[in-house]
C-alpha positions as CSV (number, residue, x, y, z in Angstrom):
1,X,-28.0,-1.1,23.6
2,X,-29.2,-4.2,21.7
3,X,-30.8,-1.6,19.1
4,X,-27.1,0.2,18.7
5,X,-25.4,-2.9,18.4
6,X,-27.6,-4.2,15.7
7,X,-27.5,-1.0,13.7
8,X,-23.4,-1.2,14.0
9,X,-23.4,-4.5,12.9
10,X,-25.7,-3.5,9.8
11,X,-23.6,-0.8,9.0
12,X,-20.3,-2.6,8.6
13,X,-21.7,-5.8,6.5
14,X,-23.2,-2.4,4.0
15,X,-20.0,-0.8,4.3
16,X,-18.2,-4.2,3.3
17,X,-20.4,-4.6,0.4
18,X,-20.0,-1.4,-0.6
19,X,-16.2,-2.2,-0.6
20,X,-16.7,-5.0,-2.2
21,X,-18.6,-3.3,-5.0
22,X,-16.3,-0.2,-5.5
23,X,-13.6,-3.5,-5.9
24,X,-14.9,-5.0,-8.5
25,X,-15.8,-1.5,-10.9
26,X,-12.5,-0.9,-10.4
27,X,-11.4,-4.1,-11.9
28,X,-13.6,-3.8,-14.7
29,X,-13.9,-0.4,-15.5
30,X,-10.4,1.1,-14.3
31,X,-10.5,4.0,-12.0
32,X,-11.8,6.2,-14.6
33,X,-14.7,4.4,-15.1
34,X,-15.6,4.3,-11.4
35,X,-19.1,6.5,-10.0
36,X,-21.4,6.2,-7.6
37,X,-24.3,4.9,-9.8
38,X,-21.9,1.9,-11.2
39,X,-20.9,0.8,-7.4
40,X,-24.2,1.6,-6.0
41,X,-25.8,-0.7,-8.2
42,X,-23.2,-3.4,-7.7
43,X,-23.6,-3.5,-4.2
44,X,-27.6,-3.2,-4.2
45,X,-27.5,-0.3,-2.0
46,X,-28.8,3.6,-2.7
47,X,-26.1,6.2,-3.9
48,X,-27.6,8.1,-1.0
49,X,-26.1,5.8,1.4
50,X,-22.6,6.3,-0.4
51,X,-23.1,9.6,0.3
52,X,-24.1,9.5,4.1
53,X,-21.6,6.9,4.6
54,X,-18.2,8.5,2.8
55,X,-19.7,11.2,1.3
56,X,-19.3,10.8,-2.2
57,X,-17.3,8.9,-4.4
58,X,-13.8,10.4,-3.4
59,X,-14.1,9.9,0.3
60,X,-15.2,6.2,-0.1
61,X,-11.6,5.4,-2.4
62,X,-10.4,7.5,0.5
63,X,-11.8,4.6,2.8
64,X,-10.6,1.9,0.6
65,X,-6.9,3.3,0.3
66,X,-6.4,3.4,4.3
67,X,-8.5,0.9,5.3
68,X,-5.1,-1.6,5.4
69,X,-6.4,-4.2,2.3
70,X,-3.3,-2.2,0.1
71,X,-0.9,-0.6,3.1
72,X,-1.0,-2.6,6.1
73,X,-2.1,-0.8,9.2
74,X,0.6,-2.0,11.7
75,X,-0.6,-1.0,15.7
76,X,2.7,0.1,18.2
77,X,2.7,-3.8,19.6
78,X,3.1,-5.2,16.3
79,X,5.6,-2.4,15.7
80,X,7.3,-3.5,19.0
81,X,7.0,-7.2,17.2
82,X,8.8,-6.5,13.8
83,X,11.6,-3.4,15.0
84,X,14.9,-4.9,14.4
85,X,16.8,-7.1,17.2
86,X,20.5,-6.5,15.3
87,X,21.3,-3.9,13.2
88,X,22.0,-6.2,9.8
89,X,18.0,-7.0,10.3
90,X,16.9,-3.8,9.1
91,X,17.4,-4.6,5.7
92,X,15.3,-7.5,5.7
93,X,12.3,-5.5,7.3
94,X,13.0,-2.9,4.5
95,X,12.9,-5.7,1.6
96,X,10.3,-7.8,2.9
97,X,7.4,-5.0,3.1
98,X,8.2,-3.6,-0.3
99,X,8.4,-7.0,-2.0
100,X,4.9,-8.2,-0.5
101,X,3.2,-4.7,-1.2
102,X,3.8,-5.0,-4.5
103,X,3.2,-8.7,-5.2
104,X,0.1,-7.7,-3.8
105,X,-0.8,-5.3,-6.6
106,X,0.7,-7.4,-9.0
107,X,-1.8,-9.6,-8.6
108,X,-4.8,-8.2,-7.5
109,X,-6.0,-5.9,-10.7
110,X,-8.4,-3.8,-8.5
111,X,-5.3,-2.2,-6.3
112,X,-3.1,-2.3,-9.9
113,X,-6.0,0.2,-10.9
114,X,-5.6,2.0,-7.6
115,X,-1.8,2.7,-8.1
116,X,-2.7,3.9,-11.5
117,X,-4.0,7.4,-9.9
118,X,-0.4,8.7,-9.4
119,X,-0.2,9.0,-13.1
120,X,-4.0,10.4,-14.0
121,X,-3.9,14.0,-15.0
122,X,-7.2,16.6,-14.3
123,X,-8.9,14.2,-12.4
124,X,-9.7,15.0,-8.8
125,X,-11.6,11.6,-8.0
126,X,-7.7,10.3,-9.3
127,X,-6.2,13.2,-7.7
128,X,-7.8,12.5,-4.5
129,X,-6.7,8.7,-4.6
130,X,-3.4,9.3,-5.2
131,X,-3.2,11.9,-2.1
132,X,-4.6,8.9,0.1
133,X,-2.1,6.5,-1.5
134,X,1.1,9.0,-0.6
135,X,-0.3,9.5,3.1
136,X,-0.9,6.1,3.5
137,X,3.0,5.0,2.1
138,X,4.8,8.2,4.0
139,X,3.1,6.2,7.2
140,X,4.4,3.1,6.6
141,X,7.7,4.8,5.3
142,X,8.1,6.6,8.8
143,X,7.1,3.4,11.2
144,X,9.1,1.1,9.7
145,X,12.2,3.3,8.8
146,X,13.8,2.2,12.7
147,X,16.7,5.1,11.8
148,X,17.6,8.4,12.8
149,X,19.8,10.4,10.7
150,X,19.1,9.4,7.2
151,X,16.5,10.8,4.6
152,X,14.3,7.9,4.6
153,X,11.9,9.5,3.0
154,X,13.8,10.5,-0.2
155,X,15.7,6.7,-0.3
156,X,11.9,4.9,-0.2
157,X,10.0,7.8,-2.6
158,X,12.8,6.7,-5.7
159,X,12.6,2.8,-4.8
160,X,8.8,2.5,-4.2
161,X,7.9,4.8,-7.0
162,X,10.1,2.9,-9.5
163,X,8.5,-0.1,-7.8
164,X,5.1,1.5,-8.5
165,X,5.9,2.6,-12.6
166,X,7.2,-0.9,-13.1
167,X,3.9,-2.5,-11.6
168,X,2.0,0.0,-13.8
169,X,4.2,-1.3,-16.6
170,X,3.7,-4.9,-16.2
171,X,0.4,-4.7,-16.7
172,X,0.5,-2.9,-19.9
173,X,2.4,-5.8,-21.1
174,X,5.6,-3.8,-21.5
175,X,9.3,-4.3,-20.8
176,X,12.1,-2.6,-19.0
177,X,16.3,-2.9,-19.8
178,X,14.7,-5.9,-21.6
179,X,13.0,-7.5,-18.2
180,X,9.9,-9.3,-19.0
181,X,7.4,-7.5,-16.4
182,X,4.9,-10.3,-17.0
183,X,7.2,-12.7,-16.0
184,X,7.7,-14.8,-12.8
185,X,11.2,-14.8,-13.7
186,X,11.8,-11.1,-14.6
187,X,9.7,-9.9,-11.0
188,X,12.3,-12.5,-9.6
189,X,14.9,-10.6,-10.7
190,X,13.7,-7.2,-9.8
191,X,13.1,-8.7,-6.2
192,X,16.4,-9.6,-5.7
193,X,18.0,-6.0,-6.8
194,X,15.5,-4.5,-4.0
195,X,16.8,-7.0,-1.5
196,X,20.2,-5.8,-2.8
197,X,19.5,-2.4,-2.5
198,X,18.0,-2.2,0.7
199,X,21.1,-4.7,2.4
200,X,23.3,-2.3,0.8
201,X,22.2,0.6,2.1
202,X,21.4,-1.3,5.8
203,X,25.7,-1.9,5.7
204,X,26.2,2.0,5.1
205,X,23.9,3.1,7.9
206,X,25.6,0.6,10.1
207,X,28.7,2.5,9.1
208,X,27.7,5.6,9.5
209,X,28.8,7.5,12.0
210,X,25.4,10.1,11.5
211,X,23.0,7.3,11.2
212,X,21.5,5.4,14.1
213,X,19.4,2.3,14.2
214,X,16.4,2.1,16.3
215,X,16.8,-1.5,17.6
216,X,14.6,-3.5,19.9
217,X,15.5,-2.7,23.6
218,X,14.2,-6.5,24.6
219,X,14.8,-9.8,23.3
220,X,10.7,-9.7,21.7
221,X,10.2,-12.5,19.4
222,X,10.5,-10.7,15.6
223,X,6.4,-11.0,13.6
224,X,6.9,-13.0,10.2
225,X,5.0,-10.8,8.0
């Protein structure tokens, strides 16, 4: 039992190297410059391992997208935590997840290069990240929609990919309708038309008479995340 224990524990501090590794070629290199060799080497560890471990390159960025460091992995009690008490509160729920997902890969040039796959052509290492990166954003779409009767799905697909090209534009230093991407001020900006967007939309699913809001059934205290 001891034995097993010990051998877990080994594998996840190699696996968390490993992650660690694969981080930082990403940051310098790009995702086009990522290989087994380059992250094998980083993290001191045999490209065989890689291999028995993720099996190849493409399953380990596979690992990386869904392990919850770029999409958060939310459980059904913290689900239970954050699903709306009042129906105006769906907005903010909306708002606040997109806003901190991509602050996140404003700033962390690693998952920047990450959200870079999407637009990659004849690559399947890219191709295969990008997959992982859809999966993992129709999850989060779906558990934190909290409504029937509206495409969800097609509302969140043109605001988190225009969310995703602007990122992806910020840190190629450009502009957009004259918005300084690299800017505290212009993200500011953006920010706010998501928040208006997504309160906007919140008021016509309240008055819709097709849509319904999936509220909380109890009085649970609401997560701050």
């Amino acid at each position: 039992m001891e034995k097993a224990e010990k051998v877990r524990r080994n594998r996840a501090k190699t696996t968390q190297r490993i992650v660690e590794a694969l981080e930082e070629v990403i940051a310098e290199r790009g995702l086009e410059g990522v290989g087994v060799n380059r992250v094998a080497e980083k993290a001191n560890v045999s490209k065989v391992l890689i291999y028995r471990y993720f099996g190849g390159m493409e399953g380990l960025l596979e690992y990386y997208v869904k392990m919850g460091k770029l999409f958060p992995v939310l459980n059904p009690a913290v689900l239970d935590q954050i699903r709306p008490l009042h129906e105006s509160d769906v907005a903010r729920i909306w708002y606040r997840q997109v806003i901190q997902t991509y602050r996140y890969f404003r700033t962390f040039k690693a998952a920047r290069e990450i959200l870079k796959a999407s637009i990659i052509e004849n690559d399947p290492t890219a191709a295969t990240t990008a997959r992982a990166q859809d999966e993992e954003m129709t999850r989060l779409v779906e558990q934190l929609s909290f409504v029937r009767g509206a495409d969800t799905q097609a509302i969140s697909a043109v605001v988190l990919g225009a969310m995703s090209y602007l990122t992806i534009l910020a840190q190629n230093d450009r502009t957009m309708i004259g918005i300084d991407l690299r800017s505290e001020e212009g993200w500011k900006r953006i920010e706010n038309a998501v928040k208006a967007i997504y309160i906007a939309l919140n008021k016509m699913a309240i008055q819709s008479k097709d849509v319904q809001l999936d509220l909380q059934s109890a009085n649970l205290p609401i997560a701050q995340w």
